[in-house]
Every structure is written in structure tokens, then in C-alpha cells.
N, C-alpha and C positions, 0 to 999 in steps of 0.2 A: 534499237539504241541509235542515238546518234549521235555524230562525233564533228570536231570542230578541227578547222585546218592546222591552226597552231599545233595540235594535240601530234598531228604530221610532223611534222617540221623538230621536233624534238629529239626524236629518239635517234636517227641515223648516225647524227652527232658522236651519242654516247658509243656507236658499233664500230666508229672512224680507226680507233687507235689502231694503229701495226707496229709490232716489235720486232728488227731488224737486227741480224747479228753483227757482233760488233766489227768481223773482218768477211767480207764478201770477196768471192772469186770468181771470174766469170770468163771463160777461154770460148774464142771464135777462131775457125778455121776457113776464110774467106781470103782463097787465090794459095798464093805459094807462101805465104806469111804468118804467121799462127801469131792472132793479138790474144795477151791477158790482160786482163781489168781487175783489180784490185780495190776495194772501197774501205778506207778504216774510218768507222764511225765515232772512234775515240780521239784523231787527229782531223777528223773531215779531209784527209787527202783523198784523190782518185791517182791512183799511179799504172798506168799505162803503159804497154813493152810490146813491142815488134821488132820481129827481126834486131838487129843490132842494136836499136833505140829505147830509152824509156824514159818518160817524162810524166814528172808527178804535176798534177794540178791541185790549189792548194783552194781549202772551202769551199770543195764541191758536196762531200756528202755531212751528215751529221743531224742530229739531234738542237733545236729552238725554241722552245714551249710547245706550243700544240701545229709545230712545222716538222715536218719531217724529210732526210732526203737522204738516198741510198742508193749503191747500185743493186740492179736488180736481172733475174734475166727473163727478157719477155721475146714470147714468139722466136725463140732458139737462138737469140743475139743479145749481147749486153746494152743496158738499159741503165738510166739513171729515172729513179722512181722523186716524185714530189708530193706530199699530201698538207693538207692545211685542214686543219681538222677543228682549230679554234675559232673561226667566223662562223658567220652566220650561213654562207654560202660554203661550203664543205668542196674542196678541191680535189680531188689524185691524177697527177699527169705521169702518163711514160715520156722519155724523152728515147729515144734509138738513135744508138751511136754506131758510126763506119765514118771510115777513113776518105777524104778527097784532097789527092794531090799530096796523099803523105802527111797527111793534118787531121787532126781527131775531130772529127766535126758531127752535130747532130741533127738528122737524118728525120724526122717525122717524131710529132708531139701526138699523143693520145689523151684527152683530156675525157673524163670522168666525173662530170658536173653537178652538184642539190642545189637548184636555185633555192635560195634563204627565203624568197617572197612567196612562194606556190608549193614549195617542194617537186617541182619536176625535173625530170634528169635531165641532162645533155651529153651527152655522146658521140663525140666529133674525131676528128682527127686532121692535122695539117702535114702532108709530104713534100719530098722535094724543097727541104727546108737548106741545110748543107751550113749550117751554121757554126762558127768552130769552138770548142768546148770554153765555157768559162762561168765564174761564179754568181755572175747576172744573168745567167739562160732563164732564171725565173721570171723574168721580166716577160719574157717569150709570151707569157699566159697572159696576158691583160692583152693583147696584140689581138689573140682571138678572141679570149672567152668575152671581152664588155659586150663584144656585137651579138655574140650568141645566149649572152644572158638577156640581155635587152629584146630579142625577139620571143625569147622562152617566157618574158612576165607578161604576155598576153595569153598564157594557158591558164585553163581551170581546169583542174582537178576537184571540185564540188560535186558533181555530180556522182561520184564514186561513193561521196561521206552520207547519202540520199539510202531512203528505205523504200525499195529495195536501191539497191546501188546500179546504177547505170555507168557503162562503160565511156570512160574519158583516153582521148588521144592527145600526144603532145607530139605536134608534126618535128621532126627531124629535118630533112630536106628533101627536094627532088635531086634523083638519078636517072638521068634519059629521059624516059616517060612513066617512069616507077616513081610514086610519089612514100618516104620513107617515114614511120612515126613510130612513138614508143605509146603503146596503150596499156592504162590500166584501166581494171577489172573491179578489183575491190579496194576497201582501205588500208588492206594488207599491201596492197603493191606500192603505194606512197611511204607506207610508213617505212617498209622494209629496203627500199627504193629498188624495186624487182619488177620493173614496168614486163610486158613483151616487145620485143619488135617484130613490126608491120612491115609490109610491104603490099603495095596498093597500086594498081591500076586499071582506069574503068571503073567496073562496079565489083571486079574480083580482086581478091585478098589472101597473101601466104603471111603465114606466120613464120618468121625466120627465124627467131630463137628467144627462148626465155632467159637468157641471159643477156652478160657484154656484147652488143657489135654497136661498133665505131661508122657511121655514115665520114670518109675521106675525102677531103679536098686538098686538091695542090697548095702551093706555100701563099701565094692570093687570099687564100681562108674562105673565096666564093665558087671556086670551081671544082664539082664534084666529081671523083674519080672514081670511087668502087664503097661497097658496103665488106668493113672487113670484122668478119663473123670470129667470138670467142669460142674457141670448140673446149677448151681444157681451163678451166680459172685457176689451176695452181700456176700453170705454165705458161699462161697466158698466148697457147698456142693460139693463132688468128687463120681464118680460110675466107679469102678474098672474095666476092662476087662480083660481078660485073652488072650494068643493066640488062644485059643482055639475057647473065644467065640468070637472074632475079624475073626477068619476063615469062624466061622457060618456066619456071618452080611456079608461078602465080598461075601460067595456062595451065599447068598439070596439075593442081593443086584440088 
């Protein structure tokens, strides 16, 4: 049988929704300070407390038609989630939040990308961001993703929809001298958008995870700093690699 790209490009859509509860709580214990994060999705406040301080910020989370925005806790720190689930190109960003200078600021953007044109994923991350919370953070995504969609509409995934199916790669980025990509295998991996990631140097190949990892760059959005690998997708716990130690894993592999 054979199948046509549109036939892709469909379904992920329909699997986007997430239902959030209406009051999140999320305590961090970084330094002598113990911050809570508070989300109520039926006012969209985010109310914040440390130490003797608490300041509400107003239209940070809440419910839009097919947008969605919440706190969340990702990787054992409070997070402000974003999904855009009604376009054609399907969004979910973390944002990670800490404090600089006594200021709520957000800390590194994970973006979660279905190019609308191809259906291939993108998987990025930008750190070293230190931006300070407010209700235009969303804005933040168009900063990176136009240039990283724009490079991702020169993948094909055809080869995949072919009898038999031949393996397609959609490159990610280089790291050091690890070159980074998400491969899929069948039309299952498009449809379901379940690529694997590669890791590639020379003529040898480790396979790093059938899940989430994030290829990172500093707040530039072109300087790559580490491949940070999802080990837990409730908890969106993440374990960092370096090229260094992504070289080791490829020679031992």
C-alpha cells in the first residue's frame, strides 16, 4: 500500500490536545529561598512567592481556542508550558523559569516542533536566555523557530511512504564533530511523530533515544551547546550530553 504525505500531516493534530488542571503548584528549592509557582487556568494569573515577596503576573497561563498555556514542571523546575495546536504547523514550547537578580526570569525555551509542510519534527532548545517573565514571552517562538522551520522544509520524508520504505533523516544540527538527526524508519514514525535520534560521526552511528532530546543552543539560537536527552516523558526529566560524551557512546557503540 501506499500512502501520501498529506495522509501525515493529519493526524498528529488530532493527538495535540492536553487538558491541564485548573490550579497548578509547583515548589523549587534552589539556594536558601524556597520559590512556589502557582498557575490558575480560570484567571490565567501566574503568582509567584519567595522568601518575603509574591507577585502575581497577570495573562500568563490559561486556555484560547486551540492555544494553550500552563504552568508545568519540567526537568524538576517550574516551567511555563505553550502548545498551539490549531495551525497547520503544531507547536509545544517549555519555557524554565529562575530567578536573576531577584527577578523572575525565563531561563531556556524547549521547542517541540511538526513542520505543517513535510511533517518533520524539530527539536531545539535555546539557553542562557534570562528574560524576565511577561505575557509576550510567546513572542519568544517566532525569534527561533522561522529559521529552524525554514531549514527543516528542505527534508523529505518520501522515502519512508515507498514500498518497501527506506529510512529518511531530518538533520538536527552539528555538535563538535557529532553531526545530530532525527531518522525515521516507517510511516508510522511521521504519522505518530516518533522519529529516533541519531547521532553520527564518520561512518559510525549511536542511536540516542527513541524519544524527546532537544539538540541546545545558547540564546544566539546558532551556538550548540549539548544534546539534552528526555529519559522520563511524564516528568520531562532531561540528561545532558556533551560532544564529547556523545563521541564516547558512537566509538563504543
Amino acid at each position: 500500500m501506499k500512502y501520501t504525505l498529506s495522509t501525515v500531516l493529519l493526524i498528529p493534530l488530532a493527538l495535540a490536545t492536553t487538558i491541564y488542571a485548573q490550579t497548578y503548584t509547583v515548589t523549587a528549592n534552589r539556594g536558601e529561598v524556597t520559590e512556589i509557582y502557582q498557575g490558575n487556568m480560570d484567571t490565567g494569573e501566574l503568582t509567584i512567592s519567595w522568601g518575603t515577596e509574591t507577585k502575581v503576573f497577570a495573562d500568563i497561563v490559561g486556555y484560547a481556542g486551540q492555544t494553550y498555556r500552563a504552568l508545568v514542571s519540567f526537568n524538576g523546575a517550574p516551567a511555563l508550558t505553550y502548545e498551539n495546536a490549531g495551525s497547520n504547523t503544531h507547536f509545544e514550547v517549555f519555557y524554565t523559569l529562575t530567578f536573576k537578580d531577584k527577578v523572575p526570569v525565563i531561563n531556556c525555551a524547549y521547542f517541540n516542533i511538526r513542520n505543517g509542510q513535510n511533517g518533520a519534527s524539530i527539536r531545539k532548545a535555546a539557553c542562557n536566555l534570562y528574560m524576565p517573565l511577561s505575557n509576550e514571552n510567546q513572542n519568544l517562538i517566532s525569534t527561533y523557530s522561522d529559521n529552524w522551520i525554514e531549514a527543516s522544509n528542505a527534508v523529505s520524508l518520501q522515502s519512508v511512504m515507498a514500498e518497501p520504505p527506506q529510512a529518511a533523516d531530518a538533520p538536527l544540527g552539528r555538535l563538535g564533530e557529532v553531526d545530530v538527526a532525527l531518522r525515521y524508519s516507517s510511516v508510522e514514525d511521521p504519522m505518530s511523530a516518533t522519529p529516533r535520534t541519531i547521532a553520527t560521526a564518520g561512518t559510525k552511528t549511536y542511536e540516542v533515544s527513541s524519544g524527546n532530546a532537544y539538540l541546545v543552543y545558547d540564546a544566539d539560537g546558532t551556538t550548540p551547546l549539548a544534546l539534552d536527552v528526555e529519559t522520563d516523558p511524564a516528568t520531562h526529566t532531561l540528561k545532558r550530553l556533551t560532544s564529547l560524551e556523545l563521541l564516547r557512546a558512537i566509538e563504543a557503540n
